[in-house]
C-alpha positions in Angstrom: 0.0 0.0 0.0 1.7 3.2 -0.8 0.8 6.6 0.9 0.1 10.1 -0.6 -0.4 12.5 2.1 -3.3 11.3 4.8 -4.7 8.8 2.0 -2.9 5.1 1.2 -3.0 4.0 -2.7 -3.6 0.6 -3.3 -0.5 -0.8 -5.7 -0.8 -2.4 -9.3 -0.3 -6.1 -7.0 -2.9 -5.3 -4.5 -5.8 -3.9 -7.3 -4.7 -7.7 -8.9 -5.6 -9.7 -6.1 -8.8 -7.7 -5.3 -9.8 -8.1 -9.0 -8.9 -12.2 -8.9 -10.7 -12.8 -5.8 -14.1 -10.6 -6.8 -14.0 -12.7 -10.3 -13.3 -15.9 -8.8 -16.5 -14.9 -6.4 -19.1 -15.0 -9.2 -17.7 -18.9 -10.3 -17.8 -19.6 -6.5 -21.4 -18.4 -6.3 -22.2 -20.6 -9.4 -20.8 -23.6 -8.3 -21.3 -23.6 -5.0 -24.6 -21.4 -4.3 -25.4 -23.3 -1.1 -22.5 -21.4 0.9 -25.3 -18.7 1.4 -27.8 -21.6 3.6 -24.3 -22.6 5.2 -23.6 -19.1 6.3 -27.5 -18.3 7.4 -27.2 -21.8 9.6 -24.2 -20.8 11.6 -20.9 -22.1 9.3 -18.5 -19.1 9.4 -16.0 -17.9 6.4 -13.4 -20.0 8.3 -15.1 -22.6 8.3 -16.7 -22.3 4.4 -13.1 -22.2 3.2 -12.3 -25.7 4.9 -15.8 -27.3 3.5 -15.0 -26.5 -0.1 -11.4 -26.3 0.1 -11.6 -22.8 -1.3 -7.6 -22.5 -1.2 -7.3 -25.4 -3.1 -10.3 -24.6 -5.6 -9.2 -21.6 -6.8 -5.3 -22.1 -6.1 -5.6 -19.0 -3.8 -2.0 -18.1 -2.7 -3.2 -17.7 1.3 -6.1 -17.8 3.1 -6.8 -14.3 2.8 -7.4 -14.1 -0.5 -10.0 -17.1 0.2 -11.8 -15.3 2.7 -12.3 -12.4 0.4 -13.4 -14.4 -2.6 -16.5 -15.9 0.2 -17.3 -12.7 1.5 -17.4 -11.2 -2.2 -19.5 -14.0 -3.3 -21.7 -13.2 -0.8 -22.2 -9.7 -0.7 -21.3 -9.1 -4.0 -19.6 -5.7 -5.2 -20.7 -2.3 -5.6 -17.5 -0.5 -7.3 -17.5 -0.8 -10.0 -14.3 0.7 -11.0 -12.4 -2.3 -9.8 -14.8 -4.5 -11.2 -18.2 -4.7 -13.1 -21.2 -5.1 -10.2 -22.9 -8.2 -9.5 -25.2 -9.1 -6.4 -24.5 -11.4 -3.4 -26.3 -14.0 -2.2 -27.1 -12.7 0.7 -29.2 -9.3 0.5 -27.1 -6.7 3.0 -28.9 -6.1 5.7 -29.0 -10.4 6.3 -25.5 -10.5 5.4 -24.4 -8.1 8.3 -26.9 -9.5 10.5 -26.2 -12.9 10.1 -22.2 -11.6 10.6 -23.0 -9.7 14.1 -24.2 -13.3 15.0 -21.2 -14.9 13.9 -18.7 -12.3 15.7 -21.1 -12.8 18.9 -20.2 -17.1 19.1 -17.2 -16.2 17.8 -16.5 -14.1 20.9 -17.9 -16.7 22.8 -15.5 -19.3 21.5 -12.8 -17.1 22.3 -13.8 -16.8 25.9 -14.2 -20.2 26.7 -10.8 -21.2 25.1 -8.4 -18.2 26.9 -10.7 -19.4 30.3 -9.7 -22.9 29.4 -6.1 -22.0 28.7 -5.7 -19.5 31.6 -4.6 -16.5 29.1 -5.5 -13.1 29.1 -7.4 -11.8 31.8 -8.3 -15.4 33.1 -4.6 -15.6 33.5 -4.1 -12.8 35.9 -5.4 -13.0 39.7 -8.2 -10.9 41.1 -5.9 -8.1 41.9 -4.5 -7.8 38.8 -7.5 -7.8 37.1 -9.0 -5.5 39.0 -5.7 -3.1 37.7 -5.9 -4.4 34.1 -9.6 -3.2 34.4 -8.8 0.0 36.2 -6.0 1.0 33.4 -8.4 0.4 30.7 -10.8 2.7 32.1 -8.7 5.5 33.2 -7.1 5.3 29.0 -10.3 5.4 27.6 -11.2 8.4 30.2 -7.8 10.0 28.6 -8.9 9.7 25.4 -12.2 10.3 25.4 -13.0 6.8 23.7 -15.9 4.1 24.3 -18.2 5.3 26.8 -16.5 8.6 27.8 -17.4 9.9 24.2 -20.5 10.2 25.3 -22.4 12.4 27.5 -24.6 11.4 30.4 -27.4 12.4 28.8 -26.8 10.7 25.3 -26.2 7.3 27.1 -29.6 7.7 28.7 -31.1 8.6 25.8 -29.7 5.2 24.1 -30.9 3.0 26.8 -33.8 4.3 26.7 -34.8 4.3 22.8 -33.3 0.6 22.6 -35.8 -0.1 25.4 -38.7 1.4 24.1 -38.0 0.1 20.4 -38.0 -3.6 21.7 -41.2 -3.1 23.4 -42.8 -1.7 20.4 -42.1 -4.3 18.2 -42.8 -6.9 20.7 -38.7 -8.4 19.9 -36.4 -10.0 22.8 -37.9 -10.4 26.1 -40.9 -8.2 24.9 -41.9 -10.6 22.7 -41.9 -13.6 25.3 -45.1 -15.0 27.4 -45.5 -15.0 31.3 -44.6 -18.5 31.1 -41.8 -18.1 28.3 -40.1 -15.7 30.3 -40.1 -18.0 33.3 -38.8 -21.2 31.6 -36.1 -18.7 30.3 -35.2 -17.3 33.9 -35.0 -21.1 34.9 -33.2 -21.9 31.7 -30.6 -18.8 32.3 -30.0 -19.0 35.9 -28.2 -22.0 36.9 -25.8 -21.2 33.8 -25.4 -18.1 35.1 -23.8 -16.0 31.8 -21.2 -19.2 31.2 -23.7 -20.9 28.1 -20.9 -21.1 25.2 -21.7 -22.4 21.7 -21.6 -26.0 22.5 -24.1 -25.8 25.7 -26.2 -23.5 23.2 -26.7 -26.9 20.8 -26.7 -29.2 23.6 -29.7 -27.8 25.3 -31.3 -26.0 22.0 -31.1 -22.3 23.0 -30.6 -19.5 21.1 -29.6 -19.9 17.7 -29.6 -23.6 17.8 -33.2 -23.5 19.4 -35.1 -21.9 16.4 -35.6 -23.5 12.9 -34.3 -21.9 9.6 -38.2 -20.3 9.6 -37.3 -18.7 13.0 -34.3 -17.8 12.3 -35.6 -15.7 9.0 -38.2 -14.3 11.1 -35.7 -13.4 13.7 -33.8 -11.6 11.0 -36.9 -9.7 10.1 -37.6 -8.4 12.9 -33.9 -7.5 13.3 -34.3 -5.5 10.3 -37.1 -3.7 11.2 -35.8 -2.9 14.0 -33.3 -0.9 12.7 -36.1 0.7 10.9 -35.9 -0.3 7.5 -38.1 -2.6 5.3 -38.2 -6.4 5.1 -39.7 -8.0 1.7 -43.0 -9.1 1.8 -43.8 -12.4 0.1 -46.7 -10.8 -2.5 -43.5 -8.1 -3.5 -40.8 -11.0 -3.8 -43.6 -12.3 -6.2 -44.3 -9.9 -8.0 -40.5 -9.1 -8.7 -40.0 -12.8 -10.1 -43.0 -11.6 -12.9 -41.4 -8.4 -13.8 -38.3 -10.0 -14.0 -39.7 -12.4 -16.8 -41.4 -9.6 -18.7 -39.4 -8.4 -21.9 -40.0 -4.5 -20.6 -37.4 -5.3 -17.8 -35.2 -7.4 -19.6 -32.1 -6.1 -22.0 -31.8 -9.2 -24.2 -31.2 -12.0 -22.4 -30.3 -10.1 -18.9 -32.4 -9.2 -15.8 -32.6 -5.2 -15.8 -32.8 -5.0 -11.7 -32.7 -1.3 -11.5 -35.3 -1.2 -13.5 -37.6 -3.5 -11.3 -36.6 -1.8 -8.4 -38.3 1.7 -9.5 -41.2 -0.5 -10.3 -41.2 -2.1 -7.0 -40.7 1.2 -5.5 -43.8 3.1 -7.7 -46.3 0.3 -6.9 -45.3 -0.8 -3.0 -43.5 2.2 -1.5 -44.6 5.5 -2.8 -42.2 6.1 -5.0 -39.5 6.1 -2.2 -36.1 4.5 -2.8 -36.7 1.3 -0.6 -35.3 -1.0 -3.2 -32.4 -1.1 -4.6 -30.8 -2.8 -7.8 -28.5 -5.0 -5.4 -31.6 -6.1 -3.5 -33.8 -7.5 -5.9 -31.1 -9.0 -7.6 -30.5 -10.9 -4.3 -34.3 -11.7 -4.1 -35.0 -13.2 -7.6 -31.7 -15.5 -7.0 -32.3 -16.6 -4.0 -36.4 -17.4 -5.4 
């Protein structure tokens, strides 16, 4: 990477390598289109790479350049001046849900195995902890990072949206019965904050206790959440019609941009819900 001024350049090698692994992404995505129900069941890019031998596939000179040639393949790309754009398959707002899962076990995993190993902080006595913990703090107060770039009033403010917005849409504990929150209280207490991934699928809690359904509907809700707009089933259909129609074709390829305003016009007002990437993602995947 070579630097002019504030800004890093990428060199003629680099832009080579980025180029190789987006276009090696659209033959992984037709050969192996499945890594996308892999990914939604819990299999992370790690693991992906070592189902399919991606290194060996594509005689990938690291696993680096593996990893990117998954994630491309499944989120597609959007510059186009490296390389033409195509769509993922996995629509973004799944793909980065379905990733803040991932880096939640993943955390998880790393917990249990530096607690098993005695490293890090469950290396140190209580004392020192207590002084690793204290030093942490006292930087981030310095530097006004993490917390301390907030104000009082702002971290309220959070709480209290994040609250309220889970109670509205009836998500999380909000979204439980009397009784559901009970057996989950039951559930939670003896285990005490220690469940790791493998007590997770022996016992069939979170994640590994919904179905793929669930889990989609889960998603949803996730996305709405965050205020935008899942699909509905009547506009996946009626993207799959226009998509057959010669008026959104050009020649033998799917116009998606063009759908999208259509989708837009007759479902959402004319606002820009839907994007090109989107229902590209929706009349694969369908």
């Amino acid at each position: 990477m070579v630097k002019k001024g504030n800004y890093r350049r990428i060199t003629p090698e680099e832009m080579k390598a980025i180029q190789y692994s987006i276009s090696r992404a659209r033959d992984l995505q037709n050969i192996f289109p499945e890594i996308a129900e892999d990914y939604r069941s819990g299999r992370t890019i790690s693991q992906i790479i070592n189902d399919y031998d991606i290194v060996a596939l594509f005689n990938c000179q690291g696993e680096k350049i593996a990893d990117s040639i998954v994630r491309s393949s499944l989120v597609g790309n959007n510059n186009r001046h490296i390389s033409p754009n195509f769509s993922g398959l996995l629509d973004e707002e799944e793909y980065r849900e379905i990733s803040r899962i991932h880096q939640v076990e993943n955390g998880k995993r790393r917990v249990k195995i530096l607690r098993r190993e005695k490293r890090g902080i469950f290396g140190m006595r209580l004392q020192e902890r207590g002084r690793a913990g204290s030093l942490s703090g006292f930087k981030n107060y310095q530097n006004g990072t993490g917390m301390f770039s907030r104000t009082y009033e702002q971290i309220i403010k959070d709480s209290q949206l994040g609250g309220k917005r889970a109670y509205e849409l009836g998500v999380g504990i909000h979204a439980m019965s009397s009784k559901e929150k009970q057996e989950a209280g039951r559930k939670g207490g003896p285990l005490g904050g220690k469940r790791g991934v493998e007590t997770q699928r022996k016992l069939g809690i979170g994640l590994f206790g919904l179905t793929p359904r669930q889990r989609s509907q889960s998603a949803k809700k996730s996305v709405v959440s965050r205020g935008l707009v899942p699909w509905e089933d009547k506009e996946i259909e009626c993207a799959l019609v226009l998509s057959k129609m010669d008026k959104f074709r050009n020649k033998s390829q799917i116009n998606n941009k063009k759908i999208a305003e259509e989708i837009n016009r007759l479902w959402h007002d004319g606002k820009k819900v839907r994007n090109n990437n989107a229902v590209g993602c929706v009349i694969r995947r369908n």
